[in-house]
C-alpha positions in Angstrom: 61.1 88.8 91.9 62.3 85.3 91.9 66.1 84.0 93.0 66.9 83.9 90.1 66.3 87.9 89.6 68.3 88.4 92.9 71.4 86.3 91.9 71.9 88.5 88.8 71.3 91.9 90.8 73.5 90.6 93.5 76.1 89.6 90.9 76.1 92.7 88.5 79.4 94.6 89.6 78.4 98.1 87.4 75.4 98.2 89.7 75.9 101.8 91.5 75.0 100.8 95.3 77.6 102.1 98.0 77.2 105.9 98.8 80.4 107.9 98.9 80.3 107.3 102.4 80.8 103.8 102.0 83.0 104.0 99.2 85.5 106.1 100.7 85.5 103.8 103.5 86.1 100.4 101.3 89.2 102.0 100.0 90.5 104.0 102.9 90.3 108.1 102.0 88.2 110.6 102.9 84.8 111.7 101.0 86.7 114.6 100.3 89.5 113.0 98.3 86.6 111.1 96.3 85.0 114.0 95.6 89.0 115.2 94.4 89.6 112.6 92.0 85.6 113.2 90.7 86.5 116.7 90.3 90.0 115.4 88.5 87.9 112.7 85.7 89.5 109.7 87.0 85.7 108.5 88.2 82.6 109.1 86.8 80.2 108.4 90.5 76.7 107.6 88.8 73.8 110.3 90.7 70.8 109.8 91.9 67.3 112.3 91.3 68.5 114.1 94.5 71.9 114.2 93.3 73.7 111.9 96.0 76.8 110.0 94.3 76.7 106.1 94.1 79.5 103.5 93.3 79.5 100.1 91.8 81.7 97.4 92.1 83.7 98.4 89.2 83.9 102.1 90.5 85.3 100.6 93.9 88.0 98.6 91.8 89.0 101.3 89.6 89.3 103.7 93.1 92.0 100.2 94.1 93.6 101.2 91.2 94.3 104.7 91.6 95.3 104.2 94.9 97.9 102.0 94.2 98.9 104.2 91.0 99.3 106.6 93.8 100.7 105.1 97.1 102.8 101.8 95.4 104.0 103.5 91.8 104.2 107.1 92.7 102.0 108.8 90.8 100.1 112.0 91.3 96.1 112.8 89.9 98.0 114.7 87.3 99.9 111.9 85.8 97.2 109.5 86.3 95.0 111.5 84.6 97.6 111.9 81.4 97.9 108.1 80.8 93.5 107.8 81.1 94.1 110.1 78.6 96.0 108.0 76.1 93.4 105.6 75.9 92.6 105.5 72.2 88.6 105.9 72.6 88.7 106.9 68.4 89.8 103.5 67.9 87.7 101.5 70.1 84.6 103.4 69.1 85.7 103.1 65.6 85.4 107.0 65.1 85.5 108.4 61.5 88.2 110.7 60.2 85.5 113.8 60.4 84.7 112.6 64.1 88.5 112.5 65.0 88.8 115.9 63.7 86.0 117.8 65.6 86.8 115.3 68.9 88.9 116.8 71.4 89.8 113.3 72.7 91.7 112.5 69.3 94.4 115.8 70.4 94.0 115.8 73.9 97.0 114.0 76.1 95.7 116.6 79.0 92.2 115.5 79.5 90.7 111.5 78.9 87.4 111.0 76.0 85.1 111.4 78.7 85.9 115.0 79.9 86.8 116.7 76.7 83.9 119.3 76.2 83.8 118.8 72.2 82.7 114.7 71.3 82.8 113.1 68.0 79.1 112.1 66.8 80.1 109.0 68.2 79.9 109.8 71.7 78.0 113.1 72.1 74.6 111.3 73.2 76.3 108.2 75.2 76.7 107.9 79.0 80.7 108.3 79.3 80.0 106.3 82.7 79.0 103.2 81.1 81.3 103.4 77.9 84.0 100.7 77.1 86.9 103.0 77.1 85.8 104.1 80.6 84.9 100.9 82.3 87.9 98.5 80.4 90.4 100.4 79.1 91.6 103.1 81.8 91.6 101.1 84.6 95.1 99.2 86.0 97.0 97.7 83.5 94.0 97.2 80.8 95.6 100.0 78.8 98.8 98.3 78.4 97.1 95.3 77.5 94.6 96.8 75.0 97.7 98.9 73.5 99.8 95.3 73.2 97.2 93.7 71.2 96.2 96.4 68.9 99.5 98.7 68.6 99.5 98.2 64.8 96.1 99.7 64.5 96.8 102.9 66.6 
């Protein structure tokens, strides 16, 4: 492995490296409460073959989100979990109108694309975790941004 190799694996943020151990003590909660907001949708830990959770970068500053969603603006896992799910994944994907009919996700305003149980064709076979909607659009105030630009398409 050259430096070259090293700079880009140093510098690639959706690498999953801190354990939940390490996570939880980046952002200041308890494993529990990461396991919580797992448990909830609002983050998608990747796993290793024995199963133990790990974070990227991105992971840890989508947990800096939620936090402040939840200690500076008010909100509970509940309502956080309401606006993930107003992300319109049908329209970033560029889902058909038969997709949007057999996709939870299009209905849904209770559960966000990535933990519905029925998925257009579209997503059935992708890894939610490393989807656009999940990394760009949910997080802070890319939502709002992503609904500015495109609200006459929606």
């Amino acid at each position: 492995m050259n430096m070259t190799d090293i700079d880009q694996r140093l510098s690639d943020k959706s690498r999953p490296v801190f354990t939940i151990g390490v996570a939880a003590d980046l952002i200041g909660v308890s494993v529990h409460t990461l396991r919580m907001y797992e448990n909830e949708g609002l983050i998608l830990p990747r796993r290793t073959e024995t199963k133990r959770r790990l974070y990227s970068q991105i992971d840890i500053e989508r947990l800096q989100c939620i936090r402040v969603m939840i200690e500076d603006h008010g909100f509970n896992l509940a309502g956080i979990k309401a606006q993930m799910s107003m992300a319109p994944c049908w329209e970033i994907k560029g889902c058909t109108e038969i997709d949007r009919s057999i996709c939870e996700a299009y209905d849904s305003a209770l559960e966000p694309c990535w933990m519905v149980k029925v998925k257009s064709q579209a997503c059935q076979e992708e890894d939610c975790a490393a989807c656009q909607v999940y990394r760009e659009v949910t997080t802070c105030g890319n939502m709002k941004s992503y609904l500015r630009q495109n609200w006459k398409n929606i």
